[in-house]
MIZAKE-801759 format. One line per 10 residues: number of its first residue (from 1); for each residue x, y, z of N, C-alpha, C. Coordinates in nm, 4 decimals. Example, Ala and Ser with C-alpha at 12.3 -4.5 7.8 and 13.67 -1.06 7.14 Angstrom:
<sites>
1 = 1.3190:-0.5690:0.7800:1.2300:-0.4500:0.7800:1.3200:-0.3300:0.7800  1.2850:-0.2250:0.7080:1.3670:-0.1060:0.7140:1.2900:0.0030:0.7870 .
</sites>
This chain:
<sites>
1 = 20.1882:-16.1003:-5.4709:20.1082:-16.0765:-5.5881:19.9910:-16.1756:-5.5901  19.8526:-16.1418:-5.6330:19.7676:-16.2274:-5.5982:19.7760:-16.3107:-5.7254  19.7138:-16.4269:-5.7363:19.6963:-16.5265:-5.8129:19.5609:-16.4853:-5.9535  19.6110:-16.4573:-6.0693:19.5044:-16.3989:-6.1605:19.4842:-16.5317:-6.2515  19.3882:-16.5756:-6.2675:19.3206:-16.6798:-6.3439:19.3137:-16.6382:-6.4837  19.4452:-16.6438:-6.5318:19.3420:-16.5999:-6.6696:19.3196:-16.6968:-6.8243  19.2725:-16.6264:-6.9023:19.2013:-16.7475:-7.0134:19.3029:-16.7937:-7.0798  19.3815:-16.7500:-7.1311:19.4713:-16.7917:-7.2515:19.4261:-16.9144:-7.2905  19.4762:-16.9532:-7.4413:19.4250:-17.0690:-7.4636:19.5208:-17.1676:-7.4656  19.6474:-17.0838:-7.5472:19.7725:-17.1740:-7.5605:19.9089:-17.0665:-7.5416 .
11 = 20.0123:-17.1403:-7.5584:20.1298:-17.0792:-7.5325:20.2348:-17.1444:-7.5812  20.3901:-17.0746:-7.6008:20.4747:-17.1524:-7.6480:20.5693:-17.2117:-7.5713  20.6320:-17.3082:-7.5971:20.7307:-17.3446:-7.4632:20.8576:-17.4655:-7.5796  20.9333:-17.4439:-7.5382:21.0903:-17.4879:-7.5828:21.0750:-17.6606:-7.6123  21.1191:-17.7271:-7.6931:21.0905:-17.8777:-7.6558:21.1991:-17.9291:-7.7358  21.3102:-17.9657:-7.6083:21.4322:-18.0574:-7.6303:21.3862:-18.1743:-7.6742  21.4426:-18.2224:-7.8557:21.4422:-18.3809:-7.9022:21.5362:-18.4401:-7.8758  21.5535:-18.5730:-7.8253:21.7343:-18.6391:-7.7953:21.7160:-18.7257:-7.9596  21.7646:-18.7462:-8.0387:21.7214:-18.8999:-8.0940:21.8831:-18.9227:-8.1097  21.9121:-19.0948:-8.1044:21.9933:-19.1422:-8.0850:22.0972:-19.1497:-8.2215 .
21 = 22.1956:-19.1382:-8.2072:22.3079:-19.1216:-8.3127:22.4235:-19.2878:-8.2887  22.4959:-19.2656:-8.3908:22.6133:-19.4016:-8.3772:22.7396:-19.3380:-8.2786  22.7490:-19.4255:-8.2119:22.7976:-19.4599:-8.0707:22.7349:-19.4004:-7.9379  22.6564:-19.4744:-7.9132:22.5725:-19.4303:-7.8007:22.5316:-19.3321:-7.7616  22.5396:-19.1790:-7.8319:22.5219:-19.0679:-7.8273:22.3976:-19.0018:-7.8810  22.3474:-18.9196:-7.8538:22.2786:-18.8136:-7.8593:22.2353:-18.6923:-7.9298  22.2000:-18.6349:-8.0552:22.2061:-18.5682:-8.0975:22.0700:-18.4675:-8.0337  22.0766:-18.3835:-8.0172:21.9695:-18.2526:-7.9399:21.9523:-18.1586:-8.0288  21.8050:-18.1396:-8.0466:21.7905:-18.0325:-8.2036:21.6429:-17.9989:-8.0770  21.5926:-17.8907:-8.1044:21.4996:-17.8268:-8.0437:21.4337:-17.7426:-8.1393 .
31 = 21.2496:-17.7171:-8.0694:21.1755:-17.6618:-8.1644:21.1038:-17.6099:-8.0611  20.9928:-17.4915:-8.0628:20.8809:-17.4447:-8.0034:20.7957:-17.4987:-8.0197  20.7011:-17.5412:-7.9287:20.5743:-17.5961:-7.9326:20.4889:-17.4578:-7.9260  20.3831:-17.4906:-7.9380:20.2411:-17.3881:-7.8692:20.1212:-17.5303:-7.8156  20.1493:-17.4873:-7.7304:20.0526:-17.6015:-7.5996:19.9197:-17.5191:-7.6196  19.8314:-17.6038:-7.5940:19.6782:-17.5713:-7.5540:19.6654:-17.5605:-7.3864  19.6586:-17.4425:-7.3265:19.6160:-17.4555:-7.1656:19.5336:-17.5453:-7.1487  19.5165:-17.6483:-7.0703:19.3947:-17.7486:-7.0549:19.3774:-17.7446:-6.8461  19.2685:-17.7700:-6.8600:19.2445:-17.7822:-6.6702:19.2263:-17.9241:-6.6866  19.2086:-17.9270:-6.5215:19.2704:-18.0859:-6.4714:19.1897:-18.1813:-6.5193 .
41 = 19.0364:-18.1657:-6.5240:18.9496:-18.2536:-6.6033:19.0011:-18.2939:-6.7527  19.0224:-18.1973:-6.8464:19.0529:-18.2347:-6.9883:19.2110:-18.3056:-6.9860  19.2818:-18.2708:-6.9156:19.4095:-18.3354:-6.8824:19.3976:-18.4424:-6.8784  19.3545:-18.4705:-6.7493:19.2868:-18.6250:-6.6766:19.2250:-18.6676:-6.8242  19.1080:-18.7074:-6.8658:19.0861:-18.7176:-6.9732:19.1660:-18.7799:-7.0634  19.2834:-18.7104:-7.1208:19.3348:-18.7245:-7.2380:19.4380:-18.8099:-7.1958  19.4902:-18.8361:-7.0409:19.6425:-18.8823:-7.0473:19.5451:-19.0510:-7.0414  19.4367:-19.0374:-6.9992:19.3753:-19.2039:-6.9853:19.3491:-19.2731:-7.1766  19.4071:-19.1392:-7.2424:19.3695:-19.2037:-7.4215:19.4848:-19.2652:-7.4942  19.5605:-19.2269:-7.4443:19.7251:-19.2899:-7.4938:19.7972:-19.1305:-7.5676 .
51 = 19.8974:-19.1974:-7.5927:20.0116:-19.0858:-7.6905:19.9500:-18.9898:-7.7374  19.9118:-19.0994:-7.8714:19.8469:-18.9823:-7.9690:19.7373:-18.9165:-7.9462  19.6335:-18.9160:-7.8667:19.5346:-18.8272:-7.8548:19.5981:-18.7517:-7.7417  19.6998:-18.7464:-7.6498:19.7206:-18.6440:-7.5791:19.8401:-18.5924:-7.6755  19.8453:-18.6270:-7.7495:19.9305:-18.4994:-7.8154:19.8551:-18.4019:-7.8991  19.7483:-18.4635:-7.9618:19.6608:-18.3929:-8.0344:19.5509:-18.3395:-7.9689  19.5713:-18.3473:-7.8648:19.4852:-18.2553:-7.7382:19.5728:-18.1738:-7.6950  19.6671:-18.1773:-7.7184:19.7644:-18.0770:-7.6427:19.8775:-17.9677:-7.7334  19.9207:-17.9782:-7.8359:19.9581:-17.9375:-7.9922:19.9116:-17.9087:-8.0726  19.8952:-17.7745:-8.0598:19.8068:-17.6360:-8.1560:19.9068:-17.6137:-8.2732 .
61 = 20.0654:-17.6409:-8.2287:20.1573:-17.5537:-8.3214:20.2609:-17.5379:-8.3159  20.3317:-17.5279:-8.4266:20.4972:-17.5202:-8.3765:20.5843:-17.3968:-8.4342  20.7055:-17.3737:-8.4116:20.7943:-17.3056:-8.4640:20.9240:-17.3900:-8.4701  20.9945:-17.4091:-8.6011:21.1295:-17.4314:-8.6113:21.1423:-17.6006:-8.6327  21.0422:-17.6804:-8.6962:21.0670:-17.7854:-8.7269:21.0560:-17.8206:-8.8871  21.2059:-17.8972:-8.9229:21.2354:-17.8581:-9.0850:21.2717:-17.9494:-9.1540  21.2022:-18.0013:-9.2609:21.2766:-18.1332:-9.3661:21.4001:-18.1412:-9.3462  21.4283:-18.2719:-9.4268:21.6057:-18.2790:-9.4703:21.6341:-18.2142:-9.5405  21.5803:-18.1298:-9.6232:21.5942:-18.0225:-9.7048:21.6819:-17.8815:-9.5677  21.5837:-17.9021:-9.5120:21.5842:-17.7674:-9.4529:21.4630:-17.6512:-9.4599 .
71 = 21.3692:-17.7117:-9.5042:21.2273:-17.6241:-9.5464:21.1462:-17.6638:-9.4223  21.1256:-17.5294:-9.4187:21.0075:-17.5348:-9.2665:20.8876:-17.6601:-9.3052  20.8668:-17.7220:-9.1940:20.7388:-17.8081:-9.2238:20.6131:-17.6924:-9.1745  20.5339:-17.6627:-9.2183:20.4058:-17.6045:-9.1829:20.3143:-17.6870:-9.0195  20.2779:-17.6451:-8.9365:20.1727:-17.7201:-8.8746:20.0489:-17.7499:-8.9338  19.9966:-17.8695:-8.9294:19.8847:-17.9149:-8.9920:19.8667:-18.0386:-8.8819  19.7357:-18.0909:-8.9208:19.7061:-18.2265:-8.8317:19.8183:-18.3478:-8.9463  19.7992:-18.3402:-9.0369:19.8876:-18.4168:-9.1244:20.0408:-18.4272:-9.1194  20.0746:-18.3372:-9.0603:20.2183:-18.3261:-9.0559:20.2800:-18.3456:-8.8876  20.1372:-18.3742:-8.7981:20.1710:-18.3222:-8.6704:20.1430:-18.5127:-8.6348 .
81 = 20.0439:-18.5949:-8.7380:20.0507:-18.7212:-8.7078:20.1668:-18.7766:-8.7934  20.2224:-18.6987:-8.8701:20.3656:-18.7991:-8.9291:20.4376:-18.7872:-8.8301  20.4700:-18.6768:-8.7578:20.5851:-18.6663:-8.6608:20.5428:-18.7481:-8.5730  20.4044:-18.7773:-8.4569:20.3996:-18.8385:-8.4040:20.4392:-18.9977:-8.4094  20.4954:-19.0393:-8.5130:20.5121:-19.1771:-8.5585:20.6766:-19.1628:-8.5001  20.6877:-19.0772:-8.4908:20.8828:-19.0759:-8.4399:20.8420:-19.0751:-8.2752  20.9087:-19.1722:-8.2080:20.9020:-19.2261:-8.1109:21.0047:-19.1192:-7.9814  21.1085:-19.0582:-8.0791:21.1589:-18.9903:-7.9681:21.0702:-18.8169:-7.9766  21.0203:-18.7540:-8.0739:20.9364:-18.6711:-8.0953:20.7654:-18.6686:-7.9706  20.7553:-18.7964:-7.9820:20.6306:-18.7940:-7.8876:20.7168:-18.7976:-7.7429 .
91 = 20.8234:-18.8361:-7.7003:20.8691:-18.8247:-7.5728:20.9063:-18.6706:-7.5698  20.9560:-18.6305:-7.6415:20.9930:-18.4966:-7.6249:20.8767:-18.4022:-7.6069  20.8075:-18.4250:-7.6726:20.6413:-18.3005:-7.6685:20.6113:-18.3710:-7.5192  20.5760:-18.4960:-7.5109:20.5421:-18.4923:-7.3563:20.6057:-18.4898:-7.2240  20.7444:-18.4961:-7.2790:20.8058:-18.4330:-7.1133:20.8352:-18.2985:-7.1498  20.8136:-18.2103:-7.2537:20.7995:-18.0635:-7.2232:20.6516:-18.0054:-7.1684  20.5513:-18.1089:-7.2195:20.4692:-18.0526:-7.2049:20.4416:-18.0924:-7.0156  20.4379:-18.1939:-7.0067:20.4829:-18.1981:-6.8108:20.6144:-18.1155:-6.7305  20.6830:-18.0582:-6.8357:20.7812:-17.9805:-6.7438:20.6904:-17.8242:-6.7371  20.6065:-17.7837:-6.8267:20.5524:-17.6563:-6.8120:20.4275:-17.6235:-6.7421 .
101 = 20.3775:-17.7578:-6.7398:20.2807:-17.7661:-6.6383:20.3206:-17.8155:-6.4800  20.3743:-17.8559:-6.4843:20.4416:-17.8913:-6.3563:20.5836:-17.7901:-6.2811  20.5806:-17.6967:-6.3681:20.6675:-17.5486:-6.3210:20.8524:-17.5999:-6.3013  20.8504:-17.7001:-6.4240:20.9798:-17.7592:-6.4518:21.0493:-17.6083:-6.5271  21.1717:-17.5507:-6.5124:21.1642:-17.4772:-6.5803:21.2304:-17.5010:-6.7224  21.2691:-17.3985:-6.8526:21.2703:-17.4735:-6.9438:21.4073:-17.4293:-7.0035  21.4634:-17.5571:-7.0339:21.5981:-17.5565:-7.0814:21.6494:-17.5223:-7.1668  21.7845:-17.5154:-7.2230:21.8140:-17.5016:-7.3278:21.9279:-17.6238:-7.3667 .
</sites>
């Protein structure tokens, strides 16, 4: 099959959170991202800015992330820099977002 270039802008892809629980364990809750396609220049670019601007270069949107309530949080830039303040949240968006670019495939 030949190789088709095409535009898309963004897409969704799976993104396992670990954050740590009492006794050395693990709790795993997962959400959809929607990534921005970026080429190697804007990539390059953004990974030389730190965390937060490659996340906000790279995070258009989500599905399935929810208060302690249980109420959907909306995507917004406001709600997308509170999360970024959670330390295991920014590891998680960026090793999903290097497993989908790098043809990691995606887990459950």
């Amino acid at each position: 099959m030949a190789f088709i270039l095409k535009k898309a802008a963004s897409y969704k892809w799976p993104v396992k959170v670990e954050t740590p629980v009492d006794g050395g364990k693990f709790e795993k809750q997962t959400f959809d991202a929607v990534f921005k396609k970026l080429g190697r220049t804007a990539f390059n670019l953004l990974v030389d800015k730190g965390d937060d601007a490659f996340i906000d270069g790279i995070l258009e949107g989500w599905d399935g992330i929810k208060d302690e309530d249980g109420k959907d949080i909306p995507f917004s830039q406001k709600a997308r820099k509170d999360l970024c303040d959670d330390s295991c949240f920014v590891k998680a968006v960026i090793r999903a977002y290097s497993d989908s670019v790098l043809g990691e495939p995606a887990k459950n």
